[in-house]
C-alpha positions as CSV (number, residue, x, y, z in Angstrom):
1,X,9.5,-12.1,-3.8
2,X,10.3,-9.0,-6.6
3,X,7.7,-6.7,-7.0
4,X,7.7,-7.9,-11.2
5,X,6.6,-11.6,-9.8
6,X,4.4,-10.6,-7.4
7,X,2.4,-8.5,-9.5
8,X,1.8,-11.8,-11.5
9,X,1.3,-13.7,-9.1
10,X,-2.0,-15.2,-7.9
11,X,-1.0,-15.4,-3.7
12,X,-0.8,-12.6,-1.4
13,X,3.3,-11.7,-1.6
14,X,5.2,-9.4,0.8
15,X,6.9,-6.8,-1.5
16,X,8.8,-3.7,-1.1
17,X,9.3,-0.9,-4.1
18,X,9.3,2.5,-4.6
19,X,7.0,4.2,-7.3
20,X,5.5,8.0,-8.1
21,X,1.9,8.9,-6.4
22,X,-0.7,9.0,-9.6
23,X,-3.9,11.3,-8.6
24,X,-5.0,12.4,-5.2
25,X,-5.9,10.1,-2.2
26,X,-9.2,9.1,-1.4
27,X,-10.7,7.6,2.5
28,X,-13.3,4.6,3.0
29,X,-14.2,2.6,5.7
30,X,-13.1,-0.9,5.1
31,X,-16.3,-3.3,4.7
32,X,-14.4,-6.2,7.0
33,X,-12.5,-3.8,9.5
34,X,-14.9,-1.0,9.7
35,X,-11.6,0.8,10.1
36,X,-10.4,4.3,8.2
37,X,-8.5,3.6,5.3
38,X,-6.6,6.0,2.8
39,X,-6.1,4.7,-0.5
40,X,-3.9,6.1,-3.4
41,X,-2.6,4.7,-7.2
42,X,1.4,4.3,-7.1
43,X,3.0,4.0,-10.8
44,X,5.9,1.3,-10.0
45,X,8.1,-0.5,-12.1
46,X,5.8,-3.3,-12.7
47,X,2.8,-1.2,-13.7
48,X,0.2,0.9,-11.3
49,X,-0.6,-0.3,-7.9
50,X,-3.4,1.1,-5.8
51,X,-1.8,1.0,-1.8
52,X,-4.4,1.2,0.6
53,X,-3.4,1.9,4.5
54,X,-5.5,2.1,7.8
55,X,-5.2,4.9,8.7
56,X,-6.8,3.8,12.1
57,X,-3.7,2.2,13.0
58,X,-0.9,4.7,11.6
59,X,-1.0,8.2,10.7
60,X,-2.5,9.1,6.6
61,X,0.3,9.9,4.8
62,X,0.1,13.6,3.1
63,X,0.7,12.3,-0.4
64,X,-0.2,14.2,-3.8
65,X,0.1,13.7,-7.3
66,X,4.0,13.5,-8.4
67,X,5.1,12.2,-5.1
68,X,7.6,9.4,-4.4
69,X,7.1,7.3,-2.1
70,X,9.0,3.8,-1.0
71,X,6.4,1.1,0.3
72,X,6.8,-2.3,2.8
73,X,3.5,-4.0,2.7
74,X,1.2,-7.1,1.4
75,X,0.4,-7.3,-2.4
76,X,-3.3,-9.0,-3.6
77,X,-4.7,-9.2,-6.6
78,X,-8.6,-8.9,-7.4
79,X,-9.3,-10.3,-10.7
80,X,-9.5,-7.9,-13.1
81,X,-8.3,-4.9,-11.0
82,X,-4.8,-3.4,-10.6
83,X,-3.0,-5.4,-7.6
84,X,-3.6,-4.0,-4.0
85,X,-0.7,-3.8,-1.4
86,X,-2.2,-3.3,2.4
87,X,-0.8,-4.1,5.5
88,X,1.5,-1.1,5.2
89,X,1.4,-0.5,9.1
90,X,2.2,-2.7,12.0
91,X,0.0,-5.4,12.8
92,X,-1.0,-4.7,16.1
93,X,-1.2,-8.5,16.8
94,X,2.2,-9.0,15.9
95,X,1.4,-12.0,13.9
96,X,2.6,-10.4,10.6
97,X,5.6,-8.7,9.3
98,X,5.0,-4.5,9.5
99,X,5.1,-2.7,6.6
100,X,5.4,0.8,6.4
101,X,5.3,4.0,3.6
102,X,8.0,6.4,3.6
103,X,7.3,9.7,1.9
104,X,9.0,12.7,2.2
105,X,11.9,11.5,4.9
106,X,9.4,10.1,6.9
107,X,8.3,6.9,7.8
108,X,4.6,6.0,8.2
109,X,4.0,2.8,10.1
């Protein structure tokens, strides 16, 4: 699906785009995985999206402000929030497609 649908969309879409990093990352532990997660606002074609990756299961990814970055992963949307893209690592069950962040010449997976 193209990022401009799936950022209207109500399912969960795989996308792929490429945007500029917006502010500095911030870490939580997820409430469901209990896992490490970094979390950072992308401005994209289709509008900002916030990308969130565990961090427990591929290395943070040293972005700041200005930044471009390409991103693989699994777009949600929580009403009246900015849409969420996750999964932006391998699945380590191999039940899912990988996604991944590449920033800087380097790919985070």
């Amino acid at each position: 699906m193209d990022l401009v649908s799936a950022y209207h969309a109500a399912q969960p879409a795989q996308v792929d785009f490429s945007g500029t990093v917006r502010g500095a990352p911030h870490f939580f532990y997820g409430r469901r995985t209990h896992a490490e997660h970094e979390a950072f606002r992308v401005r994209s074609d289709a509008g900002p999206i916030e990308v969130v990756d565990n961090v427990s299961l591929a290395p943070p990814v040293p972005v700041r402000d200005g930044d471009r970055v390409e991103v693989s992963g699994e777009m949600v949307h929580d009403p009246g929030r900015i849409p969420v893209v996750h999964w932006t690592h391998h699945d380590p069950s191999g039940r899912r497609a990988g996604g991944f962040i590449r920033w800087d010449g380097r790919l985070y997976a």
